[in-house]
C-alpha positions in Angstrom: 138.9 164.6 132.2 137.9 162.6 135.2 135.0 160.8 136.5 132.3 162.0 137.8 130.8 160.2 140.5 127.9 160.7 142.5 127.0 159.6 146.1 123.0 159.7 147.0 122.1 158.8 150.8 118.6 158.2 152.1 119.2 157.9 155.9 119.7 159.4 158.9 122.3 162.8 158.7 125.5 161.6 160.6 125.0 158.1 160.1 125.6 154.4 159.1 124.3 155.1 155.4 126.3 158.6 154.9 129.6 157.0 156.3 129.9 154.0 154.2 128.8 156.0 151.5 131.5 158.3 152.3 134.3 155.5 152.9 133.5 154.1 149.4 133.6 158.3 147.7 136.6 158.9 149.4 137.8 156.2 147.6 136.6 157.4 144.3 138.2 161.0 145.0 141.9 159.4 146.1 142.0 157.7 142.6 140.8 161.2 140.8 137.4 161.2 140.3 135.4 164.7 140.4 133.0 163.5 143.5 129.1 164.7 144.5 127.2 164.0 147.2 123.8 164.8 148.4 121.3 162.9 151.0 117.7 162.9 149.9 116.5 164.0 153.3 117.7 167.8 152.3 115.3 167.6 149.5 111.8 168.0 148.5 110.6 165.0 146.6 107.2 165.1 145.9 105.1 161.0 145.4 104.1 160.3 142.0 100.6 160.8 141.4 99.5 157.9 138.9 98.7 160.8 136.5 100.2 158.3 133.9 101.2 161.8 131.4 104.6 160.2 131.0 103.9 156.9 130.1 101.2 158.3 128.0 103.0 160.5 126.2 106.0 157.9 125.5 103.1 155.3 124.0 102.5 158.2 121.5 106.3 158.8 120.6 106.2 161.8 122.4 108.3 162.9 125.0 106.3 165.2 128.3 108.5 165.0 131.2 107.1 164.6 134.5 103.7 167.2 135.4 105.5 167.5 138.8 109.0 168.5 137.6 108.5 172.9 138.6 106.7 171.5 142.2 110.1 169.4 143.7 113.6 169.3 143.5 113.6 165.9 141.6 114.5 167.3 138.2 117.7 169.2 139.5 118.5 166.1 141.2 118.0 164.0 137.7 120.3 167.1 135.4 123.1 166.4 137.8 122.7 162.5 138.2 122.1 161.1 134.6 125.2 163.6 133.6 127.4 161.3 136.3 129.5 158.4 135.4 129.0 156.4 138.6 126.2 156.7 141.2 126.6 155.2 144.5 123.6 154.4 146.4 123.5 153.7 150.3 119.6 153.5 151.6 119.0 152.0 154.9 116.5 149.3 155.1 114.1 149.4 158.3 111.7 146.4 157.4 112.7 144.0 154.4 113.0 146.8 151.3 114.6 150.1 151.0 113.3 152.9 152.7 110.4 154.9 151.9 111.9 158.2 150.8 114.6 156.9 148.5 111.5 154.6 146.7 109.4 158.1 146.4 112.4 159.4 144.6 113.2 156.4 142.5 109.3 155.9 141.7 109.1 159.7 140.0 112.4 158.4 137.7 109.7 157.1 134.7 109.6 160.3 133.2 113.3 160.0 133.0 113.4 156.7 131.5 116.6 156.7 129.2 115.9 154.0 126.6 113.0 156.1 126.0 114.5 159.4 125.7 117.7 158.0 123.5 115.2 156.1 121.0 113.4 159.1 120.2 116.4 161.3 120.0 115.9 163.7 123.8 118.9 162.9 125.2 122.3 161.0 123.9 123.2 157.5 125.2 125.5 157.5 128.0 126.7 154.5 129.8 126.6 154.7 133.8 127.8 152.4 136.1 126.2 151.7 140.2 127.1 150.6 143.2 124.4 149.6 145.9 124.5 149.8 149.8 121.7 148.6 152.0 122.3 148.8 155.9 120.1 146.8 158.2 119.5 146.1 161.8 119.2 142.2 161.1 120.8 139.9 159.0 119.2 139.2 155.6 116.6 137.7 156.8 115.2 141.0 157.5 116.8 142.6 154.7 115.3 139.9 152.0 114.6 142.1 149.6 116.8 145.4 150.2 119.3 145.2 147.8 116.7 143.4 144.9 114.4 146.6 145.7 117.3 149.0 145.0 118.7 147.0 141.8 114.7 147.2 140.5 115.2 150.9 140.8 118.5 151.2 138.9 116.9 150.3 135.2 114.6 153.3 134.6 117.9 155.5 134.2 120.1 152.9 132.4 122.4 152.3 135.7 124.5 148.9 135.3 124.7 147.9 139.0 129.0 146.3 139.0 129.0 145.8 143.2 126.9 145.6 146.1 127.4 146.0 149.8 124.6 144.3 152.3 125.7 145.6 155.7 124.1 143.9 158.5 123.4 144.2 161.7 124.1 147.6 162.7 121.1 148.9 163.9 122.5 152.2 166.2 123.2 155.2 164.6 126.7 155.1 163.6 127.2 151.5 164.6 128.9 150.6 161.1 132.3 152.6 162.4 132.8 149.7 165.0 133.1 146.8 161.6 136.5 147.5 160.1 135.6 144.7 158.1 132.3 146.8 156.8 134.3 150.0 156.1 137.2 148.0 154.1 134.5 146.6 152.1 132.6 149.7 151.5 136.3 151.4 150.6 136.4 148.6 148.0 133.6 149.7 146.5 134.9 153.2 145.9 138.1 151.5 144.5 135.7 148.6 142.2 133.9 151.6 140.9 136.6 153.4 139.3 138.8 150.1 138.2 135.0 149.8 136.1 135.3 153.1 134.9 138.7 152.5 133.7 137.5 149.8 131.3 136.4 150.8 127.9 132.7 151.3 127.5 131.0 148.4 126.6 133.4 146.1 128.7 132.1 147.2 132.2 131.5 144.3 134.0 130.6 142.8 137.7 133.3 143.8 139.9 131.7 142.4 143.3 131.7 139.0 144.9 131.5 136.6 141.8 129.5 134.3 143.5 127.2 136.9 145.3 122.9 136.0 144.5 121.1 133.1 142.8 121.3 135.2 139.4 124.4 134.8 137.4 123.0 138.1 135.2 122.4 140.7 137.9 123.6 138.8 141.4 120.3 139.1 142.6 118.8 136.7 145.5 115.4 136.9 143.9 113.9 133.9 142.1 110.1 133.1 141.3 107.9 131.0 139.1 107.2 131.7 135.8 104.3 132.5 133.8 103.2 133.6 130.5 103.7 136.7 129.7 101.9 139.7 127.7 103.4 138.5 124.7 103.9 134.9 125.2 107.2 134.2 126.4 107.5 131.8 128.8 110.1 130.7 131.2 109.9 128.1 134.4 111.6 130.0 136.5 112.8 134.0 136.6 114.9 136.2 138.1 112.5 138.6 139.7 115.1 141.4 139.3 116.3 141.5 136.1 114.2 138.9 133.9 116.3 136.5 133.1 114.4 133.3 132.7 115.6 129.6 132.8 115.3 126.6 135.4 116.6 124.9 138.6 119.6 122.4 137.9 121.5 120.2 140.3 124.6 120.2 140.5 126.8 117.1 141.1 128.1 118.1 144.8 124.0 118.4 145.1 123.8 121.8 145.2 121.0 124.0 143.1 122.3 126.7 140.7 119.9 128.9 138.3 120.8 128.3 134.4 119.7 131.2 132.1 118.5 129.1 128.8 119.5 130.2 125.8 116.6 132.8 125.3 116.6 133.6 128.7 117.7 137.3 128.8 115.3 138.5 125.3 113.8 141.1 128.4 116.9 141.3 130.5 115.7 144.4 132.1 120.0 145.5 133.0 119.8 146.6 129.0 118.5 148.9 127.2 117.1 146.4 124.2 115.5 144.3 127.0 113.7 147.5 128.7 112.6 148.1 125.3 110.4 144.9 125.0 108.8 146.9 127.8 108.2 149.9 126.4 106.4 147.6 123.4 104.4 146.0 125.9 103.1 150.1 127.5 102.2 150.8 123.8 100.4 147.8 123.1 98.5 147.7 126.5 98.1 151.6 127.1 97.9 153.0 123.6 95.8 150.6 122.4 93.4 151.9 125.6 92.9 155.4 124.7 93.1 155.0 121.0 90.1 154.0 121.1 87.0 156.5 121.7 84.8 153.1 122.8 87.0 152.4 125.9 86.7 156.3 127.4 83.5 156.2 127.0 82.8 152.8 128.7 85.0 153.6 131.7 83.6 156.7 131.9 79.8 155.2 132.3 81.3 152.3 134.7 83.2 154.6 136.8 80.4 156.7 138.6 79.5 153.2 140.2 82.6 153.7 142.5 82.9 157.8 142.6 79.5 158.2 143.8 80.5 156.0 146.4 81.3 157.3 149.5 82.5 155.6 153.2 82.7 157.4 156.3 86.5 158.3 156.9 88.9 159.8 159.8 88.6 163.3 160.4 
């Protein structure tokens, strides 16, 4: 049976993001894989509201799916993608982070959230591999956090990220066509994709630049100071992608690397025992809230304070 792979686009129709999504599919097709594409922009993808009925309903044990799921197109997008074996993202990046309406679709995916849904028996565990595409006018100065924002998106529905692409520089629509070096690269996706999938579960690995971002876990560019967290655990410095934790060292030709210590990756977010320390922390934090009657009650008293408030506004 062969591969199914999926292409999602957020940008323009005609464009930088849909060609060297396409480059890297055609790719994916030539070596026999069964190939989808769609670009977000053709959809109807409502924001999350905050309602909080997933999360809610996952600190009781329960599963509710998402209150929006018969208003949008997200759910029909969701059957076909988390039935895929690859997904290939390419979202354009217009200041710093992805684009707006590929993080309204991403944000609804908590409903979704596989560990979730496997633990408690909705849905059987399937492992799916990504690759990542973010396309820029600048270089990565202006695209700092493109790529980190698009790999913090990829955990929710269990996607192991094994190559990313940061094209740069290529602001006008189309522009990408003019770097043969860009399109090779993004056909090398498409081929890194399916040498993955050929691999036997479980030994998927990073097929991209071996040396590509500070992290040596996720490849991420993205590393901040520690501090104690809900539980705890402390590290001096993290990956602010995937959670590895560890410290600066120096290496002898003077150079700075990031060394994951030996408990670094207890809440490596990339799997799914790590996104469960998460789901631990939701049920300790949000079940413990409305558990208790006392809490409701309180907020409910302290909250008039703020919706009996009322500024003048735009009309």
């Amino acid at each position: 049976m062969a591969f199914k792979v999926m292409g999602i686009a957020a940008g323009r129709k005609n464009s930088n993001s849909e060609f060297l999504l396409k480059e890297a599919l055609m790719a994916c097709e030539a070596a026999g894989a069964d190939v989808t594409m769609i670009n977000l922009r053709d959809y109807n993808i409502l924001d999350c509201t905050g309602c909080t009925a997933c999360t809610k309903a996952m600190s009781e044990g329960k599963f509710a799916g998402c209150v929006l799921d018969k208003k949008d197109d997200k759910k029909k997008i969701m059957d076909v993608m988390l039935a895929q074996d690859a997904v290939i993202y390419s979202v354009p990046t217009y200041d710093l982070m992805p684009s707006a309406n590929y993080l309204r679709f991403a944000q609804r995916s908590l409903a979704y959230e596989t560990a979730f849904l496997e633990t408690i028996g909705v849905i059987e565990h399937k492992e799916r591999i990504a690759g990542l595409i973010s396309v820029g006018g600048s270089t990565r100065s202006w695209q700092s956090m493109a790529l980190e924002g698009l790999q913090a998106t990829m955990f929710t529905t269990d996607m192991k990220v094994v190559d990313m692409i940061l094209a740069t520089r290529a602001p006008g629509a189309a522009q990408s066509l003019l770097n043969d070096e860009l399109i090779a690269r993004a056909k090398k996706m498409g081929e890194n994709i399916m040498e993955c999938l050929a691999l036997p579960e479980g030994q998927r690995k990073w097929m991209g630049e071996e040396d590509m971002g500070w992290c040596p876990n996720c490849h991420s560019n993205a590393l901040v100071l520690g501090e104690r967290q809900w539980d705890g655990l402390y590290y001096p410095i993290e990956c602010q992608v995937c959670g590895a934790g560890g410290t600066l060292e120096k290496t002898e030709d003077g150079k700075w690397k990031f060394v994951i210590q030996e408990d670094g990756l207890e809440k490596d977010r990339t799997t799914v025992p790590g996104r469960a320390k998460h789901l631990e922390e939701i049920g300790q934090t949000q079940g413990t809230f409305y558990a208790n009657p006392e809490n409701l009650k309180k907020v409910a008293e302290l909250k008039t304070r703020y919706t009996e408030k009322k500024f003048k506004t735009i009309e």
